[in-house]
C-alpha positions in Angstrom: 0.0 0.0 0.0 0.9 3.2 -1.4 1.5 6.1 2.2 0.3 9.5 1.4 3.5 11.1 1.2 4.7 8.5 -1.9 1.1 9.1 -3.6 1.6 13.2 -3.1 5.3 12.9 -4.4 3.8 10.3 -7.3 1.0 12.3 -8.1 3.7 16.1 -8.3 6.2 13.5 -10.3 3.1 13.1 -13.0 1.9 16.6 -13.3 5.7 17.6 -13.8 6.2 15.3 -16.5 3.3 15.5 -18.2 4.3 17.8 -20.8 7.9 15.7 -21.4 5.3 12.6 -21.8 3.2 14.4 -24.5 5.9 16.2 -26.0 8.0 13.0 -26.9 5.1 11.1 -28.8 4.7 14.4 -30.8 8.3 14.2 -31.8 7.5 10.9 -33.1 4.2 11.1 -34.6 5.9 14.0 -37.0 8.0 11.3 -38.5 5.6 9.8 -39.6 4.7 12.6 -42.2 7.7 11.0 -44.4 6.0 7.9 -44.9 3.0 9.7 -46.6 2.8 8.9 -50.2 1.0 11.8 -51.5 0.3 15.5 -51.5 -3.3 15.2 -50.3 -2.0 12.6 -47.3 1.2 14.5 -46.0 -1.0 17.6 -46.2 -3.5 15.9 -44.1 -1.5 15.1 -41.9 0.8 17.9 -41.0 -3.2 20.0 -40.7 -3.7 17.0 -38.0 -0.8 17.0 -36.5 0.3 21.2 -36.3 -3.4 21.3 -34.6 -2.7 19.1 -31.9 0.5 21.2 -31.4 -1.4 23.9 -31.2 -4.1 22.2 -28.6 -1.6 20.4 -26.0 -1.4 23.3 -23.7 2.6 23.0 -23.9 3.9 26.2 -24.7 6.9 24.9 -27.2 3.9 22.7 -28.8 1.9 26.0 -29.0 4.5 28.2 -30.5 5.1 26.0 -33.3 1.5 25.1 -34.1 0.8 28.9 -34.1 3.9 29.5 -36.3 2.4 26.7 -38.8 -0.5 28.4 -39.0 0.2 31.7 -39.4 3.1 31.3 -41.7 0.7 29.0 -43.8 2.8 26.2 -43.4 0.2 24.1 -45.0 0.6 26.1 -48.0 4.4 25.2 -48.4 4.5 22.9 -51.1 8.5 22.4 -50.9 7.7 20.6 -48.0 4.3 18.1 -49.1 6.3 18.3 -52.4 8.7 15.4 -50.8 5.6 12.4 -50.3 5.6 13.2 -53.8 9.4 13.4 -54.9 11.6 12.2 -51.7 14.7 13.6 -51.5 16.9 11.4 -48.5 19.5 14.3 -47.4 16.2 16.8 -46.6 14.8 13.8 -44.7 17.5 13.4 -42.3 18.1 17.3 -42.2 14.5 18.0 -41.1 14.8 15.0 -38.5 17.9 16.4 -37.0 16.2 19.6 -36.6 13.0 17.9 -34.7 15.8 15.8 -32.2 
């Protein structure tokens, strides 16, 4: 059985975390976008996943959802242009930039 004091320390040690245990399966989830196939799917999916930047209440998250939108991000074809014409080196540039 868990005392009180362990449950308050547990229950600080999740609410500090949290943002460290959202954060790190949105840094995976955007690799994902180099596995799309097509325009229509890797723009899809960077709309999906630059709004749940923008909705995880973590203010790096925010910033960069916010930045996605208002720099129309979506609209960047260079960028949805790779499901359609890969290019490696951009691919591991872009990854480094996200580590």
């Amino acid at each position: 059985m868990i005392n009180i004091s362990a449950k308050s320390s547990l229950k600080y040690f999740l609410e500090v975390n949290q943002p460290i245990a959202f954060a790190h399966p949105m840094k995976q989830l955007i690799r994902l976008f180099w596995f799309k196939e097509t325009i229509k799917e890797g723009t899809r999916f960077l709309a999906w996943w630059i709004k749940k930047a923008a909705m995880t209440g973590i203010g790096e998250l925010e910033r960069v959802g916010k930045f996605c939108f208002e720099t129309g991000l979506l609209n960047w074809q260079g960028l949805v242009n790779y499901c359609k014409h890969p290019v490696t080196h951009t691919k591991s540039t872009l990854n480094g930039l996200a580590k």
